[in-house]
DSSP file (Angstrom, degrees, kcal/mol; ACC not computed):
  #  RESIDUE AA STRUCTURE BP1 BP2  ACC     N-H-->O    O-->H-N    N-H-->O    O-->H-N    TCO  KAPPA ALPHA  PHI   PSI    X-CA   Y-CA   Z-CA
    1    1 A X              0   0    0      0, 0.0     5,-0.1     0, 0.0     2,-0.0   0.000 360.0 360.0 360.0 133.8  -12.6  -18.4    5.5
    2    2 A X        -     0   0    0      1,-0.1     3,-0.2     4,-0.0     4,-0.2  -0.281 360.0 -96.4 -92.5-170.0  -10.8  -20.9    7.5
    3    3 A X  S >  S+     0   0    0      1,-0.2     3,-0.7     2,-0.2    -1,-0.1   0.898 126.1  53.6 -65.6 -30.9   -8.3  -20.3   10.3
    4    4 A X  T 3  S+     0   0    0      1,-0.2    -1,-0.2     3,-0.0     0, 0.0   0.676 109.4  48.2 -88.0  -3.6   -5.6  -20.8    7.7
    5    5 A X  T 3  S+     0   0    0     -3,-0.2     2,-0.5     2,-0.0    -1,-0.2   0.160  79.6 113.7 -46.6   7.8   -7.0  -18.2    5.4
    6    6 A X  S <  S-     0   0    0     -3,-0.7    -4,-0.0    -4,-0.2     0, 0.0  -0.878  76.9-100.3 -94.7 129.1   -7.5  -15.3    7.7
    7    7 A X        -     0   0    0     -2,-0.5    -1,-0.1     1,-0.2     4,-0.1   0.137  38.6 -99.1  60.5 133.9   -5.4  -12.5    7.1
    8    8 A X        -     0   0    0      1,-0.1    -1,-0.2     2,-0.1    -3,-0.0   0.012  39.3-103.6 -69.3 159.0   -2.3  -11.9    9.2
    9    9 A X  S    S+     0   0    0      1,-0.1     2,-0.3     2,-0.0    -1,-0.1   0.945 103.9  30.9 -43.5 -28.5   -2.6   -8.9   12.5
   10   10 A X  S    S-     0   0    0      3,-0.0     2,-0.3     0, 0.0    -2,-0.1  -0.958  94.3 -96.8-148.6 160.1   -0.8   -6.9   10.2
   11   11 A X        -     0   0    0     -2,-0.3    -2,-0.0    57,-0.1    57,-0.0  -0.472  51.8-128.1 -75.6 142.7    0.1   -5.9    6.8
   12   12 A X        -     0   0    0     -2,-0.3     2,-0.1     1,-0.1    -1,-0.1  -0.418  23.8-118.4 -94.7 153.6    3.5   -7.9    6.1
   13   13 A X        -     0   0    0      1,-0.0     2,-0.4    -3,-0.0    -1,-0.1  -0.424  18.3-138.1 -89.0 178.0    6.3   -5.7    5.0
   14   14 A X        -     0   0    0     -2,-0.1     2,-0.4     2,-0.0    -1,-0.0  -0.974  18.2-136.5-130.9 106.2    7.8   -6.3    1.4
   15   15 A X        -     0   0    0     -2,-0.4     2,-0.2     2,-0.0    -2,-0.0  -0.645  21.1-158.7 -80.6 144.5   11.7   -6.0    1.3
   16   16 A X        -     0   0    0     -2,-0.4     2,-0.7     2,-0.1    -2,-0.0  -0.819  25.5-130.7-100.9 145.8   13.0   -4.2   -1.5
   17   17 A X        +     0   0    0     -2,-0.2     2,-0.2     2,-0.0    -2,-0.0  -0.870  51.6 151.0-112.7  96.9   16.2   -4.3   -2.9
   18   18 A X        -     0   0    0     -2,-0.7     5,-0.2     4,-0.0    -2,-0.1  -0.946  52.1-110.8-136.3 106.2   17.2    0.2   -3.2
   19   19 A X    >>  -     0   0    0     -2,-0.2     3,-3.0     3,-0.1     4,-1.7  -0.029  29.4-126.9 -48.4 139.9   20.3    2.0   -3.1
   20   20 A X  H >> S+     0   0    0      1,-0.3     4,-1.4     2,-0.2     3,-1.0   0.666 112.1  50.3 -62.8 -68.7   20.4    4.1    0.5
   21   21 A X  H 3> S+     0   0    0      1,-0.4     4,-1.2     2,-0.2    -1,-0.3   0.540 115.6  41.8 -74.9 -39.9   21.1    7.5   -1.5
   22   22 A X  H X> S+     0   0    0     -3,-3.0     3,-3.0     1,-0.2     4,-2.4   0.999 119.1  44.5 -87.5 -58.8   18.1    6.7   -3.9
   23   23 A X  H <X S+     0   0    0     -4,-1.7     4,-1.8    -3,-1.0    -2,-0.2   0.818 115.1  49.4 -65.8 -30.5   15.9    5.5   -0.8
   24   24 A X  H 3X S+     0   0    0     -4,-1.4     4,-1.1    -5,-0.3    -1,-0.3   0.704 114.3  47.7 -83.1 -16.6   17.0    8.7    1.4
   25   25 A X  H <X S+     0   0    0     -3,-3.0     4,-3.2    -4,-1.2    -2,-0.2   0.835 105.7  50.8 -93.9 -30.9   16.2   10.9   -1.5
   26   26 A X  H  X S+     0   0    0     -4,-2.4     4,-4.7    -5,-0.2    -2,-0.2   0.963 111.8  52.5 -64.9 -29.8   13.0    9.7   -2.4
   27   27 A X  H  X S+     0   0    0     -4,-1.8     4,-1.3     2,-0.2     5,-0.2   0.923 107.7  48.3 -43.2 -68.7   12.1   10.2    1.5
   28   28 A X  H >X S+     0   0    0     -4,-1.1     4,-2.3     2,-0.2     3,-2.0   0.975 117.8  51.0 -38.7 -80.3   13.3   13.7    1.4
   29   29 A X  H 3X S+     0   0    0     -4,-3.2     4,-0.5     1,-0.3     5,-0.3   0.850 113.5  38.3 -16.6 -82.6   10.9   13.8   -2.0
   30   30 A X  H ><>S+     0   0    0     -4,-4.7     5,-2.4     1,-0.2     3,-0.6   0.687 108.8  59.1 -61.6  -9.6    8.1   12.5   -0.8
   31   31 A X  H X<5S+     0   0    0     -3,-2.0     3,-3.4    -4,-1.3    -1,-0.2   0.920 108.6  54.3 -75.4 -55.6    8.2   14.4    2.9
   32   32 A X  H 3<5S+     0   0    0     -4,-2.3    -1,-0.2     1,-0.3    -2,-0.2   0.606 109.1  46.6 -70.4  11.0    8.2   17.7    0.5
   33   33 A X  T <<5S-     0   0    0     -3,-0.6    -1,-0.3    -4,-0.5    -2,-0.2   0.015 123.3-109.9-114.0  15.3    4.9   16.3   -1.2
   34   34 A X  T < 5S+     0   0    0     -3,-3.4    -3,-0.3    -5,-0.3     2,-0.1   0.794  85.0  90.6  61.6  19.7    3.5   15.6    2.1
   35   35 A X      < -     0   0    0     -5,-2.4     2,-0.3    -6,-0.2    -1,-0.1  -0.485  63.5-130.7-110.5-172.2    3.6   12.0    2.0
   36   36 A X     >  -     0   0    0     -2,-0.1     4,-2.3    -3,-0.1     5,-0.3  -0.957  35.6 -92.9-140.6-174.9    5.8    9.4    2.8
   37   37 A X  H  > S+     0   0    0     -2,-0.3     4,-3.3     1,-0.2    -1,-0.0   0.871 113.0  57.4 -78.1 -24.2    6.9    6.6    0.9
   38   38 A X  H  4 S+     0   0    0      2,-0.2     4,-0.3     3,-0.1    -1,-0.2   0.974 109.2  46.7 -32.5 -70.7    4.7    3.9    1.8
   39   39 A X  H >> S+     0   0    0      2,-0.2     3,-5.1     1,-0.2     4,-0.9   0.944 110.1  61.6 -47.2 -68.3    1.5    5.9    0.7
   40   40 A X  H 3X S+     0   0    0     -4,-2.3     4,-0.9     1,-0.4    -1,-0.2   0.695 117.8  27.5 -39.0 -40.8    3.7    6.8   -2.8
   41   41 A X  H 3< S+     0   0    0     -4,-3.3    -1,-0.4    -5,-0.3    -2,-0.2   0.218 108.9  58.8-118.0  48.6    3.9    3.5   -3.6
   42   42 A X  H <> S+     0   0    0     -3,-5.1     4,-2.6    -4,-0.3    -2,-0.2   0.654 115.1  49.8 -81.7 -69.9    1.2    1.9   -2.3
   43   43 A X  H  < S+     0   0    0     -4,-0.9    -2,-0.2     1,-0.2    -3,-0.2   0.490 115.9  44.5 -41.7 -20.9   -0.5    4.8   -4.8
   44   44 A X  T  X S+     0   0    0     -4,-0.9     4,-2.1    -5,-0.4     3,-0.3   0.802 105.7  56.5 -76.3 -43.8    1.8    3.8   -7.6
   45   45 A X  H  > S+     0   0    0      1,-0.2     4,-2.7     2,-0.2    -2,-0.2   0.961 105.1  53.8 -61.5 -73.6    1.3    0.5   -7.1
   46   46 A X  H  X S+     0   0    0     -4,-2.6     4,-0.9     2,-0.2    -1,-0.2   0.657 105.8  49.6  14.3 -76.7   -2.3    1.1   -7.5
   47   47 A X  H  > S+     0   0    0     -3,-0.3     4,-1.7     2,-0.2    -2,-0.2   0.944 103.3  60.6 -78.2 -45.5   -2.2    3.0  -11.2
   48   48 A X  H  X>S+     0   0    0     -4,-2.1     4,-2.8     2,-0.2     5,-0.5   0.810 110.6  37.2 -87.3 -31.8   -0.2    0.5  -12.6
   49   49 A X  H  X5S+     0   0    0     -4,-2.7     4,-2.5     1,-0.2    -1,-0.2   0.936 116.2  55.8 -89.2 -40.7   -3.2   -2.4  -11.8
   50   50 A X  H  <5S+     0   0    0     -4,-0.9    -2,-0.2     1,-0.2    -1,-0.2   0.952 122.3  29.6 -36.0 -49.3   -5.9    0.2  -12.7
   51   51 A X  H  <5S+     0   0    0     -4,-1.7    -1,-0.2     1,-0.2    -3,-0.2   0.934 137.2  14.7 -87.0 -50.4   -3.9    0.5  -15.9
   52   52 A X  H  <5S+     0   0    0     -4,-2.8    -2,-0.2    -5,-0.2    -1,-0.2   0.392  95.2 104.5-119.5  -3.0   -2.2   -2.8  -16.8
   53   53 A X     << -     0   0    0     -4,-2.5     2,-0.1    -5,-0.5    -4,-0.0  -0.208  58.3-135.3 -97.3-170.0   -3.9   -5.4  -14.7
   54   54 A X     >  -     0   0    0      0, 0.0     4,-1.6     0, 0.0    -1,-0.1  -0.055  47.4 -70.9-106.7-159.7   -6.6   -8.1  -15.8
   55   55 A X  H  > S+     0   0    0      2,-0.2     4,-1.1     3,-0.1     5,-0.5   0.487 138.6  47.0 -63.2 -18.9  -10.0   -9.2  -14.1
   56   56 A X  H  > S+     0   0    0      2,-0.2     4,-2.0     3,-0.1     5,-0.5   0.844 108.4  53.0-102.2 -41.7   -7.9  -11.0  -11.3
   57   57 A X  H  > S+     0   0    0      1,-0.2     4,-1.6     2,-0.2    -2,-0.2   0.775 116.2  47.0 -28.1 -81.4   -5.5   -7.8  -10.7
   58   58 A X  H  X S+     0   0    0     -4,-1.6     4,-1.3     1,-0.3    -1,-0.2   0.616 111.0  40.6 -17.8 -67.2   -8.6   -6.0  -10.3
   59   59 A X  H >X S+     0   0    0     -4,-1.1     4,-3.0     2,-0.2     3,-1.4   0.988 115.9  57.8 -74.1 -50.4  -10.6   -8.0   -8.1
   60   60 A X  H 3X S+     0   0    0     -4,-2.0     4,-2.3    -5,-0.5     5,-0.5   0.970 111.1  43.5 -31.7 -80.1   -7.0   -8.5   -6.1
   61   61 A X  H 3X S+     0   0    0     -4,-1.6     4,-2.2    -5,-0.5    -1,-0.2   0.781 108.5  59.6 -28.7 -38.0   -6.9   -4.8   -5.8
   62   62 A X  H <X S+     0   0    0     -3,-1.4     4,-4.3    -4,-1.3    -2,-0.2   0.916 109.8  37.7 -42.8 -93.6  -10.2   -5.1   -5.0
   63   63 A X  H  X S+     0   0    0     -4,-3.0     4,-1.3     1,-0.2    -2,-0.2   0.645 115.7  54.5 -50.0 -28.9   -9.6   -7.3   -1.9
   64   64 A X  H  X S+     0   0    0     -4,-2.3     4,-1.4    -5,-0.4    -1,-0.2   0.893 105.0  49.1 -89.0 -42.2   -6.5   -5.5   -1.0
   65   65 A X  H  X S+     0   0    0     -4,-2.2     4,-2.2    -5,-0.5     3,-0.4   0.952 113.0  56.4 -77.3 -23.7   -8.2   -2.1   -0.9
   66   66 A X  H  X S+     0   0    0     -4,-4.3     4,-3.9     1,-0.2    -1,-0.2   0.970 107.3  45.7 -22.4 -81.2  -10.9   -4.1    1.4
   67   67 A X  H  X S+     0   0    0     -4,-1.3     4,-1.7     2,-0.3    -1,-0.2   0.587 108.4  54.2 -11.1 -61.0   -8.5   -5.2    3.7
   68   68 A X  H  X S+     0   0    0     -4,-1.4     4,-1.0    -3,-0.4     5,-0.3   0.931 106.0  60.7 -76.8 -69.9   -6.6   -1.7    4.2
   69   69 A X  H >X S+     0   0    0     -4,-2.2     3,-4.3     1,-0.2     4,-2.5   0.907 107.1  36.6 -36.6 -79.7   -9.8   -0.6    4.9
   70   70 A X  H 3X S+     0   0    0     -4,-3.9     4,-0.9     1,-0.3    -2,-0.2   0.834 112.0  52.4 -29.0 -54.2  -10.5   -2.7    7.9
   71   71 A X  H 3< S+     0   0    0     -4,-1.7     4,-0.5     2,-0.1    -1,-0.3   0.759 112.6  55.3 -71.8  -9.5   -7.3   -2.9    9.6
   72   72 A X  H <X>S+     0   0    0     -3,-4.3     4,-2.9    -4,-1.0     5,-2.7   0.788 110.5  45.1 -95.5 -35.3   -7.7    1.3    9.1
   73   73 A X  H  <5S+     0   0    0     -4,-2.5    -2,-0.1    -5,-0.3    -3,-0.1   0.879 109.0  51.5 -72.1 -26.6  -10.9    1.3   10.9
   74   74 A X  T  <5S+     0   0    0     -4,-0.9    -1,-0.2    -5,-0.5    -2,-0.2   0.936 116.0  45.8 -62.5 -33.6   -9.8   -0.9   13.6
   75   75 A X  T  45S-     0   0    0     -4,-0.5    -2,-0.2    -3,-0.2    -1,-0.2   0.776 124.1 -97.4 -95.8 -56.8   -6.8    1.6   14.0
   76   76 A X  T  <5 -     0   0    0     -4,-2.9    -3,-0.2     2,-0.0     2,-0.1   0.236  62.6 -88.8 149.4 -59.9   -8.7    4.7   13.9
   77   77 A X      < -     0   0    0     -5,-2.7     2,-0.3    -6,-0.2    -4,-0.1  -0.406  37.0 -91.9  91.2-168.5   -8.3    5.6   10.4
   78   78 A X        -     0   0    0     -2,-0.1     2,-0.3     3,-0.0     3,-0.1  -0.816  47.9 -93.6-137.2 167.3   -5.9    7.6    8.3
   79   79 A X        -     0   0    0     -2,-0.3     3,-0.1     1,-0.1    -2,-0.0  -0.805  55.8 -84.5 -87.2 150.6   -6.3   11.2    7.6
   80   80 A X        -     0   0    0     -2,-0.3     2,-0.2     1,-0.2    -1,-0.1   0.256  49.7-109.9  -0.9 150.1   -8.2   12.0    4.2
   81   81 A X              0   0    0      1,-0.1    -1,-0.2    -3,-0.1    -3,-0.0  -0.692 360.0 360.0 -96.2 146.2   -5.4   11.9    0.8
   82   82 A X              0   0    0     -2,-0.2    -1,-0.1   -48,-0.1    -2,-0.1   0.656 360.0 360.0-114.7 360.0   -5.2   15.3    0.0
């Protein structure tokens, strides 16, 4: 991989376009499922290429859940999904 392929310090956020009453409730949601909303749709995000994606979703997924990994070990980790 060269220097301009290497994979940024961090994972880059993704603005979304969400009215605040819908974004403040799903927060309230997911806090009472023990998550927050990152994981939930990270984990949505997820089913939907399991489900619908191709050979390149996949292997994208693939690469992504790589990735995740690495920057989590560098970190620490995360606690277990329960």
């Amino acid at each position: 991989m060269s220097d301009d392929e290497k994979a940024p310090a961090k994972t880059p956020t993704r603005p979304i376009r969400v009215p605040i009453p819908m974004w403040d409730a799903y927060g309230r949601v997911c806090s009472r499922l023990g998550t927050d909303r990152t994981a939930d749709l990270l984990n949505r995000m997820r089913e939907q290429i399991k489900t619908h994606g191709d050979e390149q979703d996949l292997a994208d997924l693939a690469a992504a859940e790589q990735e995740l990994a690495e920057r989590r070990s560098r970190k620490g980790g995360r606690p277990p999904r329960s």
